[in-house]
Structure formats: structure tokens, C-alpha cells
NUDREN-879555 format. One record per residue: x, y negated, z of N, C-alpha, C, O, CB in turn. Coordinates in Angstrom, 3 decimals, decimal comma. Glycine has a CB too. Layout:
+----------+----------+----------+----------+----------+----------+----------+----------+----------+----------+----------+----------+----------+----------+----------+
!      nxx !      nyy !      nzz !     caxx !     cayy !     cazz !      cxx !      cyy !      czz !      oxx !      oyy !      ozz !     cbxx !     cbyy !     cbzz !
+----------+----------+----------+----------+----------+----------+----------+----------+----------+----------+----------+----------+----------+----------+----------+
!        X !        Y !        Z !        X !        Y !        Z !        X !        Y !        Z !        X !        Y !        Z !        X !        Y !        Z !
...
+----------+----------+----------+----------+----------+----------+----------+----------+----------+----------+----------+----------+----------+----------+----------+
***
This chain:
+----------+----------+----------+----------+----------+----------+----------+----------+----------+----------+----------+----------+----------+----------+----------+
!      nxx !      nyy !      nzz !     caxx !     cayy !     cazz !      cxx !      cyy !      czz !      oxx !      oyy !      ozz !     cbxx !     cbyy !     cbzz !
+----------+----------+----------+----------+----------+----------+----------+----------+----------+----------+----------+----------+----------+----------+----------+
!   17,070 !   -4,320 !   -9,624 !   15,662 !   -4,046 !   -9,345 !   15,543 !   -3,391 !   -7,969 !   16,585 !   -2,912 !   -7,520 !   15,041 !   -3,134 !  -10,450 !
!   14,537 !   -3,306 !   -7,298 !   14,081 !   -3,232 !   -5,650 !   14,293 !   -1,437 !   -6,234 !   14,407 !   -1,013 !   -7,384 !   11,959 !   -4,111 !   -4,883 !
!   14,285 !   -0,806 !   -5,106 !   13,944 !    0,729 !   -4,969 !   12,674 !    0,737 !   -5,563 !   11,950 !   -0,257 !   -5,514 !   13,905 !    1,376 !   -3,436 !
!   12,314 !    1,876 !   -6,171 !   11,274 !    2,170 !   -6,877 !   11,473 !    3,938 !   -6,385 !   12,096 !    4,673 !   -7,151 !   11,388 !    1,597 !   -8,649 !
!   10,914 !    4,484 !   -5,121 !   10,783 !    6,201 !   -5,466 !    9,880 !    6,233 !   -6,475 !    8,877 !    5,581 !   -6,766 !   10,194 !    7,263 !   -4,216 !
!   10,753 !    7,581 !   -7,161 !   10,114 !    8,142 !   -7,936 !    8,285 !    9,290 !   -7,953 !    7,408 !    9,573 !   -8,769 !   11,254 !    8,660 !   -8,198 !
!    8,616 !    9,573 !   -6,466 !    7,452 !   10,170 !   -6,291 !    5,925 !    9,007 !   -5,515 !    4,908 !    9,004 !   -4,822 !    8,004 !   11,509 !   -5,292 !
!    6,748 !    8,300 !   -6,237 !    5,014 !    7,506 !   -5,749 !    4,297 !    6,959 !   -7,374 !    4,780 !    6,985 !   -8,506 !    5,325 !    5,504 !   -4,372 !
!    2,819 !    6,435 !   -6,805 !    1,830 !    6,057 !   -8,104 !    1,440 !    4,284 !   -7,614 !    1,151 !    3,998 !   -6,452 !    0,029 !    7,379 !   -8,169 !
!    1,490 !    3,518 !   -8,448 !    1,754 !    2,295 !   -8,054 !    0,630 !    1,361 !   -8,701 !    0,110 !    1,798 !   -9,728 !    3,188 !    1,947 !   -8,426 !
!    0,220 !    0,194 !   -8,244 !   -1,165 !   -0,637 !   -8,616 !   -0,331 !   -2,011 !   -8,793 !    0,608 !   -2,463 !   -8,138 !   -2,616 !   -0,690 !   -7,219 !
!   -1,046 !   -2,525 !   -9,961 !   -0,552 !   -3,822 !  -10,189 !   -0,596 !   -4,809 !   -9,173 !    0,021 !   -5,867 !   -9,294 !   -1,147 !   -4,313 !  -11,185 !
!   -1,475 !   -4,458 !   -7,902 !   -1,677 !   -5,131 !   -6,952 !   -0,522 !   -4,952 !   -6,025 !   -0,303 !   -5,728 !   -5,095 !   -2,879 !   -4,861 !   -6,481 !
!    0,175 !   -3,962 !   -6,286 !    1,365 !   -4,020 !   -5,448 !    1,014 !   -3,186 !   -4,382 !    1,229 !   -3,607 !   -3,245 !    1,788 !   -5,414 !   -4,983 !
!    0,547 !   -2,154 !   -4,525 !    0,249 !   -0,719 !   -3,366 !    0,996 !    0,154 !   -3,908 !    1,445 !    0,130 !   -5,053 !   -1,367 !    0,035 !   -3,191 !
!    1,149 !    0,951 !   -3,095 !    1,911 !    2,757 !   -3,123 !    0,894 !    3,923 !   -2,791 !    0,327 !    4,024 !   -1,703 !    3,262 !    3,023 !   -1,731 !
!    0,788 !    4,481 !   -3,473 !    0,190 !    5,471 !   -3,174 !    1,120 !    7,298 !   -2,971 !    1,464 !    7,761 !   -4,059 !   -0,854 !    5,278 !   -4,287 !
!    1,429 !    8,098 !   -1,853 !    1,897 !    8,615 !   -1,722 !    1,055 !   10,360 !   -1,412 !    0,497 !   10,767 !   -0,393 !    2,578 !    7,817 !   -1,085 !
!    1,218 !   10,866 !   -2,389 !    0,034 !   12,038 !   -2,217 !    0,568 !   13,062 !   -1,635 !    1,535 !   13,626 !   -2,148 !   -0,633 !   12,607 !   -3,506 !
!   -0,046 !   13,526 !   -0,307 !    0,301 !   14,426 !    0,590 !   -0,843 !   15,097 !    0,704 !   -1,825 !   14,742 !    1,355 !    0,826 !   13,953 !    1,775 !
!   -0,677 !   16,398 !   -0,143 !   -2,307 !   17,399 !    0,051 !   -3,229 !   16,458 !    0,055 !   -3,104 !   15,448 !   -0,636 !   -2,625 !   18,376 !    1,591 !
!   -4,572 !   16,737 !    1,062 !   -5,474 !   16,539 !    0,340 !   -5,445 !   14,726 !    0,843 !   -6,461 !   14,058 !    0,648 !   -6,824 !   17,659 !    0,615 !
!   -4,425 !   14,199 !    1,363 !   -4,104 !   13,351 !    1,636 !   -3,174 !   12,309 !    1,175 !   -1,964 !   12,491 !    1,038 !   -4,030 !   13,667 !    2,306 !
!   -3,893 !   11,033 !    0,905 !   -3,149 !   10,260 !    0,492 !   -2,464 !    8,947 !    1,235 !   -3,374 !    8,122 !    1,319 !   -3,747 !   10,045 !   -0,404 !
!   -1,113 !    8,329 !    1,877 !   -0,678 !    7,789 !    1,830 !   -0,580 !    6,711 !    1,200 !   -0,521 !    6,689 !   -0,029 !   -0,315 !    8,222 !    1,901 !
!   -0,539 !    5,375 !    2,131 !   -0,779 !    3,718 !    0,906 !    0,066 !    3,028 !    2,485 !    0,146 !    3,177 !    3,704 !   -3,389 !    2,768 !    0,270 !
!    0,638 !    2,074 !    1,130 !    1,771 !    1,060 !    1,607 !    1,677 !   -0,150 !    1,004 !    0,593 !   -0,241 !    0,426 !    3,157 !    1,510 !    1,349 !
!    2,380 !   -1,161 !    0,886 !    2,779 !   -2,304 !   -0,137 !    3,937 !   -1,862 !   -0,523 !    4,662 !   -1,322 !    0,312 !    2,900 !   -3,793 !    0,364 !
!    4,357 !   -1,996 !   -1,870 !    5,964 !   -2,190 !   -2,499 !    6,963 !   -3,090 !   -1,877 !    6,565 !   -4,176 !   -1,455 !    5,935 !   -2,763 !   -3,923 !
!    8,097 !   -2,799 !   -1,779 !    8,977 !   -3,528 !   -1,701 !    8,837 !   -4,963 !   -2,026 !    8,721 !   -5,973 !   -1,331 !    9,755 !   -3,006 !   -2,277 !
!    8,889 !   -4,722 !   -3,405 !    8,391 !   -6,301 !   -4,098 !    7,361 !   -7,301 !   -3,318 !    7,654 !   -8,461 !   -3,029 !    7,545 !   -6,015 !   -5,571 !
!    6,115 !   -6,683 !   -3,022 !    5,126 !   -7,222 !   -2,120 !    5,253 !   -7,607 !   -1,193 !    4,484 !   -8,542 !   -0,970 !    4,407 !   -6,720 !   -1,847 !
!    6,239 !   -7,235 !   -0,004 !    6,833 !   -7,611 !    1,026 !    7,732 !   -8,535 !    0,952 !    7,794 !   -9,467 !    1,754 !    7,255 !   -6,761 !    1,527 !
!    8,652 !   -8,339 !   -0,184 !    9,638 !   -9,875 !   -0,303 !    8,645 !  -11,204 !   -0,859 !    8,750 !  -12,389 !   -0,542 !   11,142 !   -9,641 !   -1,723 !
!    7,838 !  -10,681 !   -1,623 !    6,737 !  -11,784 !   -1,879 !    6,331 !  -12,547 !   -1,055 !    6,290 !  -13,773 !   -1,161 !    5,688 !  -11,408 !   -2,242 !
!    5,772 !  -11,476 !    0,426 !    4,632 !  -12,189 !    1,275 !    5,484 !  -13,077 !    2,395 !    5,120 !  -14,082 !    3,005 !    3,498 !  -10,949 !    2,094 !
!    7,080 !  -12,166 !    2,467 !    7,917 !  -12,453 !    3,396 !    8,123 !  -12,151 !    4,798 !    8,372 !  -10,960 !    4,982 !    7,885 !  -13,352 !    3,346 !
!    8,088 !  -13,041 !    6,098 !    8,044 !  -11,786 !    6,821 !    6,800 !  -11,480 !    8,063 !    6,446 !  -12,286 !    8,923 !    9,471 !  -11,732 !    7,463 !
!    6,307 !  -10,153 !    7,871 !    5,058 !   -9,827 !    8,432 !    4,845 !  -10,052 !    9,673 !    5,622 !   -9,431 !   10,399 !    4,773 !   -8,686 !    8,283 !
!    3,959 !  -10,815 !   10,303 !    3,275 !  -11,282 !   11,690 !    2,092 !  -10,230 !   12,222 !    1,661 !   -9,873 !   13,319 !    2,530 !  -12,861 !   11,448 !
!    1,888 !  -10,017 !   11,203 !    0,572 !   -9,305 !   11,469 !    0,030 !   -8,208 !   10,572 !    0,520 !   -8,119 !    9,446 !   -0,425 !  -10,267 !   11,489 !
!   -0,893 !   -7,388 !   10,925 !   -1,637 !   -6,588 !    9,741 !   -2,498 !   -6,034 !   10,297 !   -2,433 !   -5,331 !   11,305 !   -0,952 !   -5,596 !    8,929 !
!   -3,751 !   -6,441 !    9,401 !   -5,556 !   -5,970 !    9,948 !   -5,642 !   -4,613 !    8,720 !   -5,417 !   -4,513 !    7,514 !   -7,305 !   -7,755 !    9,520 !
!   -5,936 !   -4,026 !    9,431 !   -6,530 !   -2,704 !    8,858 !   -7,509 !   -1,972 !    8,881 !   -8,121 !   -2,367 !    9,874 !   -6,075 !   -2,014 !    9,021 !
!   -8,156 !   -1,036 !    8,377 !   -9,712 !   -0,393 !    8,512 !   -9,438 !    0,340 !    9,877 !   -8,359 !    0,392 !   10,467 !  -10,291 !    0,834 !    7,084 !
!  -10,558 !    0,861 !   10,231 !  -10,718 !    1,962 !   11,140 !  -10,802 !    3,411 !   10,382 !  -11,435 !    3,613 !    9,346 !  -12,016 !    1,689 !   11,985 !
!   -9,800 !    4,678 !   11,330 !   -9,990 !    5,759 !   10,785 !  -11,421 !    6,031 !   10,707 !  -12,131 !    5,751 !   11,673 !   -9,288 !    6,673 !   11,388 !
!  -12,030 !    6,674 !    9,399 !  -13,647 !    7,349 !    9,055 !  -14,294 !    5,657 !    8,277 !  -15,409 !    5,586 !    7,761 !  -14,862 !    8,045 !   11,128 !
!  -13,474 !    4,641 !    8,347 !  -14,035 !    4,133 !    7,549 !  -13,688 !    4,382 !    5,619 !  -12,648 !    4,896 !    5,206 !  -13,855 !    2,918 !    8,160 !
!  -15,082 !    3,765 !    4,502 !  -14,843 !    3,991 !    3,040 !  -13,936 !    3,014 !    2,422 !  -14,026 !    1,860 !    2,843 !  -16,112 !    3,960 !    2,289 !
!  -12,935 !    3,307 !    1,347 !  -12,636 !    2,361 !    0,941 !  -12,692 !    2,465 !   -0,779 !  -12,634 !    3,622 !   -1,193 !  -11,463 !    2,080 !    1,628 !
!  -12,761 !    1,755 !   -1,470 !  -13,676 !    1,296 !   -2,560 !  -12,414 !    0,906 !   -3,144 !  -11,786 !   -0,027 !   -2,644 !  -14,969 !    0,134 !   -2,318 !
!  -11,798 !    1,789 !   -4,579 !  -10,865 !    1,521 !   -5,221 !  -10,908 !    0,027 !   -5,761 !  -11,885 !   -0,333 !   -6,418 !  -10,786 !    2,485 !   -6,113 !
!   -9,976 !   -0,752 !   -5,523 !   -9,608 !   -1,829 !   -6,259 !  -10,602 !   -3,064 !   -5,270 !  -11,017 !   -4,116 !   -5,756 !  -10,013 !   -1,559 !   -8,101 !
!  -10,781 !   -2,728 !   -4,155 !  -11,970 !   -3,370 !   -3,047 !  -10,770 !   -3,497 !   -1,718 !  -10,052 !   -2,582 !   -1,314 !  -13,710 !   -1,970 !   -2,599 !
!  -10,817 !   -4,829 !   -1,242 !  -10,158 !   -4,937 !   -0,261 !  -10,360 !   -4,244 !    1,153 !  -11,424 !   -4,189 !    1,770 !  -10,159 !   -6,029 !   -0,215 !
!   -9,107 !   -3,716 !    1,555 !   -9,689 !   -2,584 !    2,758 !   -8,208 !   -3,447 !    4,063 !   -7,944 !   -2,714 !    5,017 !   -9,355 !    0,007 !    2,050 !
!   -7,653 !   -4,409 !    4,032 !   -6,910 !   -5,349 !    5,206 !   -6,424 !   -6,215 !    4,601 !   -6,595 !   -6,395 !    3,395 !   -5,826 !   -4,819 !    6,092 !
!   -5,689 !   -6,944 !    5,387 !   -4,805 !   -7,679 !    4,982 !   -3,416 !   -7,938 !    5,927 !   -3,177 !   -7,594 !    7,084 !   -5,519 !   -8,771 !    4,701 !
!   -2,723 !   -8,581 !    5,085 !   -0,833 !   -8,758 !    5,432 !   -0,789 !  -10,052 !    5,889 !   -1,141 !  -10,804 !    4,980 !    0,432 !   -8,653 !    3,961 !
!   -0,467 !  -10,742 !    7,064 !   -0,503 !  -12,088 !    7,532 !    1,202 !  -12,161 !    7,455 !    1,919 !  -11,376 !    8,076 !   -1,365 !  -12,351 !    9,179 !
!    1,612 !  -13,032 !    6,753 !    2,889 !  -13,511 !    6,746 !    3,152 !  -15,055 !    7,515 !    2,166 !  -15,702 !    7,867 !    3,251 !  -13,522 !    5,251 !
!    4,665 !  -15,634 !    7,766 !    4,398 !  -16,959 !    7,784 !    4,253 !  -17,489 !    6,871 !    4,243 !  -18,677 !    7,193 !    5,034 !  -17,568 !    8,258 !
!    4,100 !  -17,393 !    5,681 !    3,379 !  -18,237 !    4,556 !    1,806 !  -18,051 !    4,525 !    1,015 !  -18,973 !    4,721 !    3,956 !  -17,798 !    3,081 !
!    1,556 !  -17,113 !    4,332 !   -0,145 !  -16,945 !    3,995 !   -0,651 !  -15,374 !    4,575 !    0,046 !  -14,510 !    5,107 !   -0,472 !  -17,023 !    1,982 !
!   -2,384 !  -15,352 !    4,209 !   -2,311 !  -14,143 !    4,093 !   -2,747 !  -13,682 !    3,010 !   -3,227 !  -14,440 !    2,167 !   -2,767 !  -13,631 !    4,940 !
!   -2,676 !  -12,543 !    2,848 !   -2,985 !  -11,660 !    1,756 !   -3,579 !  -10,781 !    1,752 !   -3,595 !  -10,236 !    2,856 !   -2,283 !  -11,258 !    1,285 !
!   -4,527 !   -9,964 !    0,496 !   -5,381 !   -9,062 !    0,471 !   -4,711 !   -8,200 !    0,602 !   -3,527 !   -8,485 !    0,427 !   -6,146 !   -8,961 !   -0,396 !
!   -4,991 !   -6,806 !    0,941 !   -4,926 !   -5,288 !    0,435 !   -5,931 !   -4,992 !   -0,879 !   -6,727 !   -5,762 !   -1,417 !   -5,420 !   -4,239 !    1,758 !
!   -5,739 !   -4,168 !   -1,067 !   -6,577 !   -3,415 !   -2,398 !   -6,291 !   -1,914 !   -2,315 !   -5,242 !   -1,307 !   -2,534 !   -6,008 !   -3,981 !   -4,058 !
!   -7,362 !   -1,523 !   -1,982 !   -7,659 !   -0,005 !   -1,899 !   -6,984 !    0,598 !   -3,909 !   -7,370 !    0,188 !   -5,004 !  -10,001 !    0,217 !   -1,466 !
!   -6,112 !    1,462 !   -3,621 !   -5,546 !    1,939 !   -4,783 !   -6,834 !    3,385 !   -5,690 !   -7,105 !    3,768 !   -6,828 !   -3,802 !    2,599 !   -4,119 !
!   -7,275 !    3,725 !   -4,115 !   -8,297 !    4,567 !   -4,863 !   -9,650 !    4,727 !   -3,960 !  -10,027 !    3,870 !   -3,161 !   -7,634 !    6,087 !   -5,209 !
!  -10,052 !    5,467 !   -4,113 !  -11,398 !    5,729 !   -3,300 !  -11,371 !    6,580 !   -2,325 !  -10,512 !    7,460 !   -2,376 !  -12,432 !    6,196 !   -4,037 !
!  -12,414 !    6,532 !   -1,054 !  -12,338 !    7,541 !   -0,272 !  -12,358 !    6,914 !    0,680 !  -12,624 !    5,715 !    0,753 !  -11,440 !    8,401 !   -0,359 !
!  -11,849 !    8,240 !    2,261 !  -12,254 !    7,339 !    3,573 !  -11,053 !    7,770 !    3,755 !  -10,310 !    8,672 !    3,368 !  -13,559 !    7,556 !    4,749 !
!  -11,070 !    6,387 !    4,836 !   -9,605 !    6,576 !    5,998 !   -9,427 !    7,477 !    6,912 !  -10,178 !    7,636 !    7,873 !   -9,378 !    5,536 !    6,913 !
!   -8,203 !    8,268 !    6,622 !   -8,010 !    9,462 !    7,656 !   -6,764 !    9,288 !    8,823 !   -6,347 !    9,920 !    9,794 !   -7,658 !   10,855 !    6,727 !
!   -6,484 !    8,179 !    8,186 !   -5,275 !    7,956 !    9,547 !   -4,705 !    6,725 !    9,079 !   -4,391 !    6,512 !    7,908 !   -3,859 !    9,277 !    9,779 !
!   -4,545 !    5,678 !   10,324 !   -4,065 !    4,752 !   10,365 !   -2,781 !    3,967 !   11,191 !   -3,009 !    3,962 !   12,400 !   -4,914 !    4,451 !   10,416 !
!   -1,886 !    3,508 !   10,940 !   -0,137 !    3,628 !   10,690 !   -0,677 !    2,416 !   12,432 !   -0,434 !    1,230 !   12,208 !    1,094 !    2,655 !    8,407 !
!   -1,104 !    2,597 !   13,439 !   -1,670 !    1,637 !   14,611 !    0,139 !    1,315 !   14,737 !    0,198 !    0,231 !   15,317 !   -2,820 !    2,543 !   16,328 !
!    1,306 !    1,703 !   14,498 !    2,567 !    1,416 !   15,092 !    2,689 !    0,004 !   14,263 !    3,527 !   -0,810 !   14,651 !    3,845 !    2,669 !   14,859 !
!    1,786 !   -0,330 !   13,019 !    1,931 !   -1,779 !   12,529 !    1,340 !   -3,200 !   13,836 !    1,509 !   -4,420 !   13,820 !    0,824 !   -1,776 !   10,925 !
!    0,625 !   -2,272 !   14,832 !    0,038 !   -3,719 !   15,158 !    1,102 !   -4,189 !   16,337 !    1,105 !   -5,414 !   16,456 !   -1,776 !   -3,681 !   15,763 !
!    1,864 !   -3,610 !   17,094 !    3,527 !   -3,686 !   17,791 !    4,580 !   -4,365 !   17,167 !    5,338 !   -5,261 !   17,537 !    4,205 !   -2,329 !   17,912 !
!    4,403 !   -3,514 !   15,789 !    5,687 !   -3,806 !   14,843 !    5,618 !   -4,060 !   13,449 !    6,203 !   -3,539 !   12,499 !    6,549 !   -2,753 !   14,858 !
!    4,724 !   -5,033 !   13,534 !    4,115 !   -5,110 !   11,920 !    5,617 !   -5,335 !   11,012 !    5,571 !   -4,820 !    9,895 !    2,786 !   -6,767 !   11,641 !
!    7,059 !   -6,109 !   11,398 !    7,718 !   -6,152 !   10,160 !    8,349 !   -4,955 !    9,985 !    9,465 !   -4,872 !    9,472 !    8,619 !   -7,212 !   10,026 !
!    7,717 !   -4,023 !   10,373 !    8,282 !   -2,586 !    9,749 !    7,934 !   -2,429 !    8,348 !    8,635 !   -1,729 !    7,618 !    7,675 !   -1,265 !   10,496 !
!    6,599 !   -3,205 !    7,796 !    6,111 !   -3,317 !    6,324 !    7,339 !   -4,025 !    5,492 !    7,308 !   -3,891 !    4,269 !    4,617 !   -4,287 !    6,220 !
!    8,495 !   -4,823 !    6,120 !    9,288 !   -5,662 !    5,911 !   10,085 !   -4,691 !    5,469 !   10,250 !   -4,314 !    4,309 !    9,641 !   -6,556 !    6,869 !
!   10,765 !   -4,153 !    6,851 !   12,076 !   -2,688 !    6,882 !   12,053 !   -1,702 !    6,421 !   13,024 !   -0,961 !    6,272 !   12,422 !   -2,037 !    7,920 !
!   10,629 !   -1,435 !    6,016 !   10,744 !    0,180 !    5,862 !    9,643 !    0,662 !    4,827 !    9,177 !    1,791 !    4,673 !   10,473 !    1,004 !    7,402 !
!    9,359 !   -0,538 !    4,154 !    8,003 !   -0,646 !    3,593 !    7,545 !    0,833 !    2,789 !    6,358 !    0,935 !    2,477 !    8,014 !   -1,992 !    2,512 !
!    8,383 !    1,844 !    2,495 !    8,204 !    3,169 !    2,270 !    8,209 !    4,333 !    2,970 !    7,831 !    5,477 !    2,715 !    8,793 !    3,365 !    1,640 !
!    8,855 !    3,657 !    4,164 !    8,886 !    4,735 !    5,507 !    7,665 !    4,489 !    6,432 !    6,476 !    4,662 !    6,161 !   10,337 !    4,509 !    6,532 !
!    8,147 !    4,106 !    7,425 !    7,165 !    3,563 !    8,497 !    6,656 !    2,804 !    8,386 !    6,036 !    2,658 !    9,439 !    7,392 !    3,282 !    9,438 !
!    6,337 !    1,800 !    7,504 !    5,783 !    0,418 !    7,444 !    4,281 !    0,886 !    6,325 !    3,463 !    0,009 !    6,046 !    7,198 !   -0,928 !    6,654 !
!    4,076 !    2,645 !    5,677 !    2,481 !    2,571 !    5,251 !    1,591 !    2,399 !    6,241 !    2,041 !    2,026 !    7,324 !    1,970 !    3,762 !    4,595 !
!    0,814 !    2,522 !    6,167 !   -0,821 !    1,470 !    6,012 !   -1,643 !    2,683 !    6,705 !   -1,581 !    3,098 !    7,862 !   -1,621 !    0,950 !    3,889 !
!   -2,449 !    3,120 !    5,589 !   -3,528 !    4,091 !    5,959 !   -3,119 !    5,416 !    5,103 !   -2,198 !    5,516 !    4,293 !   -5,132 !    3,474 !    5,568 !
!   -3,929 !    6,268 !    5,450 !   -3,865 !    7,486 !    4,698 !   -5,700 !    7,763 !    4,521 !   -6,702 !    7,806 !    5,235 !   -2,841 !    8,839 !    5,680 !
!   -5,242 !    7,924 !    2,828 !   -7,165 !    8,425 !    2,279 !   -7,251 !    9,685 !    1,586 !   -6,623 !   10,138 !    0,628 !   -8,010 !    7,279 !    0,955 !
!   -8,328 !   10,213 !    2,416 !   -9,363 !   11,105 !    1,727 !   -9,455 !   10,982 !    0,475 !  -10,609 !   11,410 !    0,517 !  -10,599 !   10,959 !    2,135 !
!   -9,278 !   10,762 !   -0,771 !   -9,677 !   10,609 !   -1,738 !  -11,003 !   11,167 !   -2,303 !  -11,264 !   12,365 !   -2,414 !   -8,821 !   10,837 !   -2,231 !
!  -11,582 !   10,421 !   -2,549 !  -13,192 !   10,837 !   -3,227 !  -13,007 !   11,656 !   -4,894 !  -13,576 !   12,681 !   -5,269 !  -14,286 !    8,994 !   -3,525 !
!  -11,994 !   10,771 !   -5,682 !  -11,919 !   11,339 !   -7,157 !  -10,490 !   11,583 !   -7,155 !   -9,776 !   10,581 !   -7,130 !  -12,439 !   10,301 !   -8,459 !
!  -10,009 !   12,574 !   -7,172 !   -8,246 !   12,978 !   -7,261 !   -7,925 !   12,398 !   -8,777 !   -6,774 !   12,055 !   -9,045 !   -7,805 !   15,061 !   -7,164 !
!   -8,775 !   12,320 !   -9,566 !   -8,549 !   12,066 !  -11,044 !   -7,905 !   10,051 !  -10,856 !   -7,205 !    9,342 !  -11,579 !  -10,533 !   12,431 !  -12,156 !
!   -8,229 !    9,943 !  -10,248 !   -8,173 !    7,945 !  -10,056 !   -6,310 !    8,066 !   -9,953 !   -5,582 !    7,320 !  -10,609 !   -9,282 !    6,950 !   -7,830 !
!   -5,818 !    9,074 !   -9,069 !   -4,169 !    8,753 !   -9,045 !   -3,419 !    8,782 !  -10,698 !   -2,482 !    8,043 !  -11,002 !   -3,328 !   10,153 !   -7,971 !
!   -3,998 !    9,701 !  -11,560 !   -3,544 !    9,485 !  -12,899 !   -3,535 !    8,023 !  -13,275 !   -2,555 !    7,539 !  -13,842 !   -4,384 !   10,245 !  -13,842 !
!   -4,888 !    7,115 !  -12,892 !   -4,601 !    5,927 !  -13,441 !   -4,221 !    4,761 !  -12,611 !   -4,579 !    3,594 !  -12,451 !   -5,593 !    5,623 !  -14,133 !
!   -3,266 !    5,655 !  -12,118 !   -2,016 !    4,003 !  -11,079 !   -0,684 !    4,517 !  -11,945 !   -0,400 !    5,658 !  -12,310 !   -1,503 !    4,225 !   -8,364 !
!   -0,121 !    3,524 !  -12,099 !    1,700 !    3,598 !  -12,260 !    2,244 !    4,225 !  -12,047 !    2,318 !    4,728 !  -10,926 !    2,507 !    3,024 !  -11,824 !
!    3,112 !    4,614 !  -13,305 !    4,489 !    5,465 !  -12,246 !    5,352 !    4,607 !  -12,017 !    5,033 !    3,466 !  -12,351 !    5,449 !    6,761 !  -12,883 !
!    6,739 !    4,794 !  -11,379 !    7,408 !    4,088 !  -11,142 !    8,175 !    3,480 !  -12,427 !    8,751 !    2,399 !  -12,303 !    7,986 !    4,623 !  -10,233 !
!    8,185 !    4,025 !  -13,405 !    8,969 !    3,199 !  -14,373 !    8,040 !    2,080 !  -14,865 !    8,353 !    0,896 !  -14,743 !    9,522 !    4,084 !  -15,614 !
!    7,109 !    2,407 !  -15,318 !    5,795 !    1,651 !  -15,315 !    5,910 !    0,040 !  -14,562 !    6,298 !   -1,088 !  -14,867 !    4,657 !    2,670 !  -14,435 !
!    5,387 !    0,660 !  -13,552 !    5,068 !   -0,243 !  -12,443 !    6,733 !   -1,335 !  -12,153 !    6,798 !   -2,256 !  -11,338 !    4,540 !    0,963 !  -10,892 !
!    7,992 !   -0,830 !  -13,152 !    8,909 !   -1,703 !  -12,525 !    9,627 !   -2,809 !  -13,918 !   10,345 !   -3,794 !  -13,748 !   10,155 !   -0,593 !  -11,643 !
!    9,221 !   -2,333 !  -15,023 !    8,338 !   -3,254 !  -16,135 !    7,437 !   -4,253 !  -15,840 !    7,225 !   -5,332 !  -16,394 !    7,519 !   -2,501 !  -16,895 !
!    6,831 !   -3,605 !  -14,664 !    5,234 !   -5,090 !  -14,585 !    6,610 !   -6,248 !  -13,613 !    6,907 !   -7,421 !  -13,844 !    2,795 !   -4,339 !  -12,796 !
!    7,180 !   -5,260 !  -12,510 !    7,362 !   -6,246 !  -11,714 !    8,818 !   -7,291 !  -12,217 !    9,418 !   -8,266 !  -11,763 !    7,452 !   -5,512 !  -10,263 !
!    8,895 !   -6,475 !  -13,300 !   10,466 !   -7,480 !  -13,964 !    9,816 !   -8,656 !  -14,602 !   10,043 !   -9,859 !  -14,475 !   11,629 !   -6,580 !  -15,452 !
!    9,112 !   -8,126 !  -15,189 !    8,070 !   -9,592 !  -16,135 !    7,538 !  -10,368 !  -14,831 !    7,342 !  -11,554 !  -15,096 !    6,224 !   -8,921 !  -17,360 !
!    7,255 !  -10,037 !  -13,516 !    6,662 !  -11,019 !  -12,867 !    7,875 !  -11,592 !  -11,920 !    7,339 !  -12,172 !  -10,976 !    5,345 !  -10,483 !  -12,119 !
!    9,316 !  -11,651 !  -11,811 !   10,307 !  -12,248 !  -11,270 !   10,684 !  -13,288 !  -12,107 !   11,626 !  -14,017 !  -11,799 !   11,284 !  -11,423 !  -10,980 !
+----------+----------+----------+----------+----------+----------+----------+----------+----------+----------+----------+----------+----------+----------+----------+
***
């Protein structure tokens, strides 16, 4: 099975959510990245923009296709990972390091209870290999 940290909260959609104070951290999984294959590109919100749990907030351009994002929770964007638009297959290399996304404000702190934990979330992704 792919790395799974333990300190992250995970969406069937295949996001990470990484909670840093009043700040939250979002990525794609491992899994999601071997899925999409390897990254060309990545459109993302602007910092101070809202994003709308389970509401698309970019997308992942691979050479196969592209793909949605899905906002894991609610809130606005407080910082955005701009070293993806240079080096987008860092989502590839490092997809837990350098390769997150945005960081949110969260509107309801209560919404991270209902994402995955990692054991969870690595049940969904065995049934989907």
C-alpha cells in the first residue's frame, strides 16, 4: 500500500487535509497522483478566495486528462503552494511535502471530523486498485 501519514484526514476524492492551527493544508494522495500520472500543470484559486466543501476549487492537468480538485472543507484560501506553477510534478514527488495545493481558513473546524483517517481512507483505496 502507498504511504498513508498518519497525521492527515482524507476525502474519498482523494485530498489531504493537513491541520496546522488555525490553518489548514490540502494536497492530493499519493494514490491520486499515480492515478492522474504525471503532472503538466495545476490551476488553482487565488489567496482570499471561498472554497465550498466538496465544490471544485482547481484542477490537476496530467498527460492523460484533467481532473477536478474538491475542496475537503470550507473556508477561504490563505496561501497558495505558486512553486506548483514552475514545478507542478512536485504533486508527483512529493505529493505530501512540497507538492500541497492551498492552505484554508476553515469556516466549520467540526467538517475535519468527517474526512478519513488514514486507516479508513486506505480500505477505500484497496477496494479501488
Amino acid at each position: 500500500m502507498a504511504e498513508l501519514p498518519s497525521d492527515l484526514r482524507y476525502t474519498k476524492d482523494h485530498e489531504w487535509v493537513r491541520p496546522q492551527g488555525d490553518r489548514w493544508r490540502v494536497g492530493i494522495t499519493r494514490f491520486a497522483a499515480d492515478q492522474i500520472g504525471d503532472v503538466v500543470m495545476v490551476e488553482l484559486p487565488a489567496a482570499g478566495a471561498a472554497v465550498t466543501r466538496g465544490e471544485e476549487f482547481g484542477t490537476v492537468e496530467s498527460v492523460k486528462a484533467v481532473s477536478p480538485l474538491y475542496a475537503p472543507v470550507s473556508g477561504k484560501v490563505v496561501a497558495v503552494n505558486d512553486e506548483l506553477k514552475n514545478v507542478p510534478e512536485l504533486v508527483n514527488n512529493d505529493p505530501y511535502g512540497g507538492g500541497w495545493m492551498i492552505e484554508i481558513e476553515p469556516s466549520d473546524r467540526s467538517q475535519l471530523d468527517e474526512l478519513l483517517a488514514a486507516d479508513a481512507y486506505g480500505a477505500l483505496i484497496a477496494t479501488a486498485g
